[in-house]
C-alpha positions as CSV (number, residue, x, y, z in Angstrom):
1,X,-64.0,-0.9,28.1
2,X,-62.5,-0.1,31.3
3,X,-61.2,3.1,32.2
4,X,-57.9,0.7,33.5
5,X,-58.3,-1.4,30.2
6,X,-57.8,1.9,28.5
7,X,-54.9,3.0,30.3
8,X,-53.1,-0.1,29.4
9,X,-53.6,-0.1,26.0
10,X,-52.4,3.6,26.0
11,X,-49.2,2.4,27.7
12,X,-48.7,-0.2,25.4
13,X,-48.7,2.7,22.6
14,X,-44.9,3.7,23.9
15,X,-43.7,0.4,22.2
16,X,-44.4,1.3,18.8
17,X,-45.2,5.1,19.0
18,X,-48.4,6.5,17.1
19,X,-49.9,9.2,20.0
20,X,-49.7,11.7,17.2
21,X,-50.3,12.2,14.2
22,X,-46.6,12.0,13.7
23,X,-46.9,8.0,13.9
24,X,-42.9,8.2,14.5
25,X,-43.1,4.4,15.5
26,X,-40.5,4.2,18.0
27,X,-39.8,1.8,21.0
28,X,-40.2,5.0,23.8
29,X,-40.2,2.4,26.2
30,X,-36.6,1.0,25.3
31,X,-35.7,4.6,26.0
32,X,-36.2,5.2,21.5
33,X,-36.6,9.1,21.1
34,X,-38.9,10.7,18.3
35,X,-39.9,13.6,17.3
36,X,-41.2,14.6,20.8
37,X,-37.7,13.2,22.0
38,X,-39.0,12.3,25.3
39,X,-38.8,8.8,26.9
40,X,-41.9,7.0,28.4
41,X,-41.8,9.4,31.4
42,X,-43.8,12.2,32.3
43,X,-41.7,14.9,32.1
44,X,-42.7,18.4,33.9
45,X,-41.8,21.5,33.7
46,X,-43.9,23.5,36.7
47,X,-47.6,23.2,38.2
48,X,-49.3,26.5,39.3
49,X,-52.7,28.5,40.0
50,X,-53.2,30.0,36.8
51,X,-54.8,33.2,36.0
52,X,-54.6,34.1,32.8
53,X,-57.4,31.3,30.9
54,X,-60.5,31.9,29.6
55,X,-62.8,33.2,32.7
56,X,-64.5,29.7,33.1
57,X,-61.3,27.8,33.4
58,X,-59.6,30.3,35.6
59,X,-62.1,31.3,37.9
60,X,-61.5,33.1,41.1
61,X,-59.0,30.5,42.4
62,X,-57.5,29.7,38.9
63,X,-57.2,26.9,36.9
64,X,-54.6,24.0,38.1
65,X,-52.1,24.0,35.1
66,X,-49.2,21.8,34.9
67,X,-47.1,22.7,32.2
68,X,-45.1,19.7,30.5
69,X,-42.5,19.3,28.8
70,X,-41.9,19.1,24.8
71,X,-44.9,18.8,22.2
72,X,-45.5,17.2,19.3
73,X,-45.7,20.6,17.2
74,X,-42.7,22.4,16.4
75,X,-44.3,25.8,16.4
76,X,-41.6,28.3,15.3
77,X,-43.5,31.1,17.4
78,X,-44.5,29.5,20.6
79,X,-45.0,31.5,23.3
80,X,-43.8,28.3,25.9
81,X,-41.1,27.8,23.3
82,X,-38.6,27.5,26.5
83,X,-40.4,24.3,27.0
84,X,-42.0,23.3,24.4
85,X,-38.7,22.8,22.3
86,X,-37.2,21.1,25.3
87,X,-37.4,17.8,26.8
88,X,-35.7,18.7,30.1
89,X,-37.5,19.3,33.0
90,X,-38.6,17.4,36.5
91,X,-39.5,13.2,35.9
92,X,-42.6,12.1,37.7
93,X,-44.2,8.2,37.9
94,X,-47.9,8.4,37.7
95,X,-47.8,8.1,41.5
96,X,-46.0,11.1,42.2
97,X,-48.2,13.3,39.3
98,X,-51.4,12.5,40.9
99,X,-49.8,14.0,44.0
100,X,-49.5,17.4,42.2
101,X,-53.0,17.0,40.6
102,X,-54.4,16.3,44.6
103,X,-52.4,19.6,45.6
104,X,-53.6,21.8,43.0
105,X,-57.0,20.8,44.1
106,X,-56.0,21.3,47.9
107,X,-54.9,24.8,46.7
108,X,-58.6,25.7,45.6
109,X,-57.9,25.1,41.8
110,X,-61.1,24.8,39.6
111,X,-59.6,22.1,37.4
112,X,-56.4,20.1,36.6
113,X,-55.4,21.4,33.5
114,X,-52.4,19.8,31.4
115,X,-50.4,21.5,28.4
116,X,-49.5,19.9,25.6
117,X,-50.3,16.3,27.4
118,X,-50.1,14.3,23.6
119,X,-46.9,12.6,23.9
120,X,-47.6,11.9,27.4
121,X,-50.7,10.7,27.8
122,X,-50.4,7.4,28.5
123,X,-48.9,8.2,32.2
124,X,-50.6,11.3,32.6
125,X,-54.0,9.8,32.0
126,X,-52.7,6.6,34.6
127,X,-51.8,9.7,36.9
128,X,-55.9,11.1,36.9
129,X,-57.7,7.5,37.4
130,X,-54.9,7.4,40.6
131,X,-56.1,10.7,41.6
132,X,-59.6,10.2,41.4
133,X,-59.4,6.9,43.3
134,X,-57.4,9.1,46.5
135,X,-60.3,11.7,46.1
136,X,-59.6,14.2,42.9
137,X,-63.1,15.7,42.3
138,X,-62.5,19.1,39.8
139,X,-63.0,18.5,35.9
140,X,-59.8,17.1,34.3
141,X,-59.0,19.8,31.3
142,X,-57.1,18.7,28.0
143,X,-55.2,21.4,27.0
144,X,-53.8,20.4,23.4
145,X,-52.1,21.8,20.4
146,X,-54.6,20.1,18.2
147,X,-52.7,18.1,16.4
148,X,-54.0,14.9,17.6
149,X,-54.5,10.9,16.3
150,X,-58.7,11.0,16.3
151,X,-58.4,7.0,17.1
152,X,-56.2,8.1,20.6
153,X,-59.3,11.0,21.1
154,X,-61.2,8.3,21.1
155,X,-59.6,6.2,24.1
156,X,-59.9,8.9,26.0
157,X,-63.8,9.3,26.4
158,X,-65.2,9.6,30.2
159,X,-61.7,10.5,31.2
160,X,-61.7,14.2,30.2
161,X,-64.1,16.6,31.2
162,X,-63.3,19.4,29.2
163,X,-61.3,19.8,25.8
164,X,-59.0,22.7,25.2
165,X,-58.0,22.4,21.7
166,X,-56.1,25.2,19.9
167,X,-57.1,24.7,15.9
168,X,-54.4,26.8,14.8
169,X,-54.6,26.4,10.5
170,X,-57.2,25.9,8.4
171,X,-54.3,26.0,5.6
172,X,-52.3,23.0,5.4
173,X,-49.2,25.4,3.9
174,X,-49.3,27.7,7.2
175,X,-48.8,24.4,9.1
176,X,-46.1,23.1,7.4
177,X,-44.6,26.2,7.0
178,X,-44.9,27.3,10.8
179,X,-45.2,24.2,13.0
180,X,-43.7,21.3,10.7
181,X,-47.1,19.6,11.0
182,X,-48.4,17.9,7.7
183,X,-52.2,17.2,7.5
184,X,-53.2,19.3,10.6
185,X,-56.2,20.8,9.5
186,X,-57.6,17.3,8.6
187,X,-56.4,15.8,11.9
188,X,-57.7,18.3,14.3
189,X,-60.7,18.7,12.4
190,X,-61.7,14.9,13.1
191,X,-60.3,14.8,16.3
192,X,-62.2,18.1,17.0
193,X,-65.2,15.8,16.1
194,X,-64.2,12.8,18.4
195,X,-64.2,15.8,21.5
196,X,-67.7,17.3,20.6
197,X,-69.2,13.9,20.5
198,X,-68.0,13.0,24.2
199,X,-67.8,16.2,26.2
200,X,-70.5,18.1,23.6
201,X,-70.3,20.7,21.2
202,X,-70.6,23.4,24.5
203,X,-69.9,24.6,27.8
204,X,-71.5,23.4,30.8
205,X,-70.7,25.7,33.9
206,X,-71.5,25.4,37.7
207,X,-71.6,28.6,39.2
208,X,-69.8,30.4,36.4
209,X,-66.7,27.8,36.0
210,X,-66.8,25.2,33.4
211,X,-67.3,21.3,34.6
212,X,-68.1,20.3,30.6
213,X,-67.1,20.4,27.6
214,X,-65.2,22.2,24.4
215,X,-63.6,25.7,24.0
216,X,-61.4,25.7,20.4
217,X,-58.6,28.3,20.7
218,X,-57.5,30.2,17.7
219,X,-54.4,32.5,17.5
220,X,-54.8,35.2,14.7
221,X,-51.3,35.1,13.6
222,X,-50.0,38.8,11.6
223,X,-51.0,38.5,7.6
224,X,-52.4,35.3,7.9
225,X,-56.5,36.3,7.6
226,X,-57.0,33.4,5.1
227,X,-55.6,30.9,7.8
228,X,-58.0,32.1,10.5
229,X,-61.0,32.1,8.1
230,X,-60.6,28.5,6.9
231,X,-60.4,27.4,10.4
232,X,-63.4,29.1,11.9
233,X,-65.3,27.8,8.4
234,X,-64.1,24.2,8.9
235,X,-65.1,24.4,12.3
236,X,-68.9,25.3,11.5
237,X,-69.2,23.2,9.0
238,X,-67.7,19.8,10.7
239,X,-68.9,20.8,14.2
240,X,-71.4,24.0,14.5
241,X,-71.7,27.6,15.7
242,X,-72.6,26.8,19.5
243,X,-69.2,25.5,19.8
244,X,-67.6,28.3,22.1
245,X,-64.8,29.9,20.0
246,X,-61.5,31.9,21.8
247,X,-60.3,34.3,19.6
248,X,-56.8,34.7,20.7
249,X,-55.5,38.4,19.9
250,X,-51.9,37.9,22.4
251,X,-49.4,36.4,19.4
252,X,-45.7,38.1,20.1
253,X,-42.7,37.5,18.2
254,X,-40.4,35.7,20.3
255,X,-36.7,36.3,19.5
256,X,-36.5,33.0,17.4
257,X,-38.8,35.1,14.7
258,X,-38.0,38.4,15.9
259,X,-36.7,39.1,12.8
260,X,-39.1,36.9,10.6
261,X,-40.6,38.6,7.5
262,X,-44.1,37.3,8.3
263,X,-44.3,36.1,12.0
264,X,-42.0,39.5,13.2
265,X,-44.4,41.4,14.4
266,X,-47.7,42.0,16.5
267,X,-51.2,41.6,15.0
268,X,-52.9,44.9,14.5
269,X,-56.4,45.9,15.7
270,X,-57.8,46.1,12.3
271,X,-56.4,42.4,12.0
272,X,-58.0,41.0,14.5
273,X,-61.4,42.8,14.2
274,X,-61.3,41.9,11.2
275,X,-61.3,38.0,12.0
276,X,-64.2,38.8,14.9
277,X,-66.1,40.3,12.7
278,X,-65.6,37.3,10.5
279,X,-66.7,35.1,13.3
280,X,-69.8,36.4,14.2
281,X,-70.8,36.8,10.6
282,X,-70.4,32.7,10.6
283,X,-72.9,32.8,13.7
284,X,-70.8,31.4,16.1
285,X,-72.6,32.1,18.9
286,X,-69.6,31.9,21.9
287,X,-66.9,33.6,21.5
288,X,-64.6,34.8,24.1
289,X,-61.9,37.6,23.1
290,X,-58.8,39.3,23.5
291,X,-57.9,42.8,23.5
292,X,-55.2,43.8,20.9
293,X,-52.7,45.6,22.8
294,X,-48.3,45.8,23.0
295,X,-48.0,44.4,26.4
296,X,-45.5,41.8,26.8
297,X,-47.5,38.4,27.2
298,X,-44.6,35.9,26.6
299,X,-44.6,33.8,29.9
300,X,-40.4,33.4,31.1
301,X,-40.2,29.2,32.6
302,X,-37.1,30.7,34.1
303,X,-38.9,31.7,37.0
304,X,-40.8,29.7,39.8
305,X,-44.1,31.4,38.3
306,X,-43.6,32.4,34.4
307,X,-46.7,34.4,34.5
308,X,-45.8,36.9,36.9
């Protein structure tokens, strides 16, 4: 099929909604709100040279994240929370996102790299082909919560370059419990499946920056060991251990669950060695990781740049 073919049918997916697993079956082209609550718009919050990924997305230059609005998790702990439980922010036609896609590449980016893009794709993936046709040559990243239809994975083959899937619970209870998200181990699991199969199972870099492939992202979250130990087992066993792993140590209580009598608190060194140590003993043979620390990583969309 056509990459254009595939665009259109994504489009036509905004008349009866199923780009998540949510299947909320909406008319978001009559201007229908689900759970995402945004229209069939791309909906922005900020575009930016971004330091802080995983060295081969980041770079010298950084990667070219564009933050949208809204997601189709409801993650009680998010560290974007400002915009991720919003659906405000700057409306763009596919036109005018390629334009900031073209000046993230004019501003030395090593990649175009969109957050939480599910509920968007449609537009956003109309957006890239436009882009490439006015000269967009860096890999096109999918940075996703993992909570993802396997059957819209699918559609997306030759368009993304490199998958950025977070596979946040290997319990189903932690993802109810935490990000209202029934059946997400089972759906990111097979959708995990759908990304090895078109962008492999690793990493393929050019001079040290990644032009191919899969990292899976995994928070530790504080007393939840169990959780991050089903999810790096279902990961070997569905995918394998060559798949690179990011261990993520930087979870911080927002004020929503500041006072939350599991989530209100940092992870502690032990916590997270612990899971490492679990890791490696699976043979996972990639793993990037985090140092377990108290510094204040929660980024503030208030300002022009959150990160700084």
């Amino acid at each position: 099929m056509e990459l254009e073919d595939k665009v259109s049918k994504l489009k036509e997916i905004f008349k009866d909604c199923v780009l998540c697993p949510r299947a909320c079956h909406v008319n978001r082209a009559q201007g229908d709100l689900g759970y995402c609550r945004l229209p069939a718009k791309i909906i922005m919050d900020c575009a930016l040279a971004h330091h802080g990924e995983e060295p081969p997305l980041s770079g010298e230059n950084g990667a070219g994240t564009i933050f949208l609005s809204s997601c189709n998790l409801g993650c009680i702990y998010c560290q974007n929370y400002q915009i991720s439980h919003s659906a405000l922010g700057r409306e763009l036609n596919s036109a005018q996102m390629a334009e900031v896609m073209l000046d993230l590449q004019k501003r030395r980016c090593h990649n175009i790299e969109l957050v939480t893009p599910t509920p968007q794709v449609p537009l956003i993936m109309e957006a890239l082909l436009l882009a490439r046709g006015r000269g967009l040559k860096v890999p096109f990243v999918y940075n996703c919560g993992g909570y993802e239809d396997p059957q819209i994975i699918n559609m997306l083959d030759q368009m993304v370059d490199v998958y950025l899937p977070d596979f946040k619970y290997g319990l189903e209870e932690d993802a109810v419990l935490f990000s209202s998200a029934p059946g997400y181990p089972r759906f990111a699991l097979n959708s995990l499946k759908k990304m090895a199969l078109q962008v492999g199972d690793d990493l393929v870099l050019e001079n040290g920056v990644a032009c191919r492939g899969l990292i899976v992202r995994h928070l530790v979250l504080p007393g939840r060991l169990e959780n991050s130990k089903e999810a790096l087992r279902l990961i070997k066993k569905a995918i394998s251990t060559t798949v690179p792993i990011s261990l993520m140590s930087q979870y911080t209580p927002i004020s929503k669950v500041s006072q939350h009598p599991i989530l209100g608190r940092r992870i502690t060194r032990d916590e997270y060695d612990q899971i490492l140590d679990y890791t490696l003993h699976l043979g996972f043979e990639n793993i990037f990781v985090q140092e377990v620390s108290d510094q204040e990583l929660t980024p503030d969309f208030s300002h022009d740049n959150p990160f700084e």
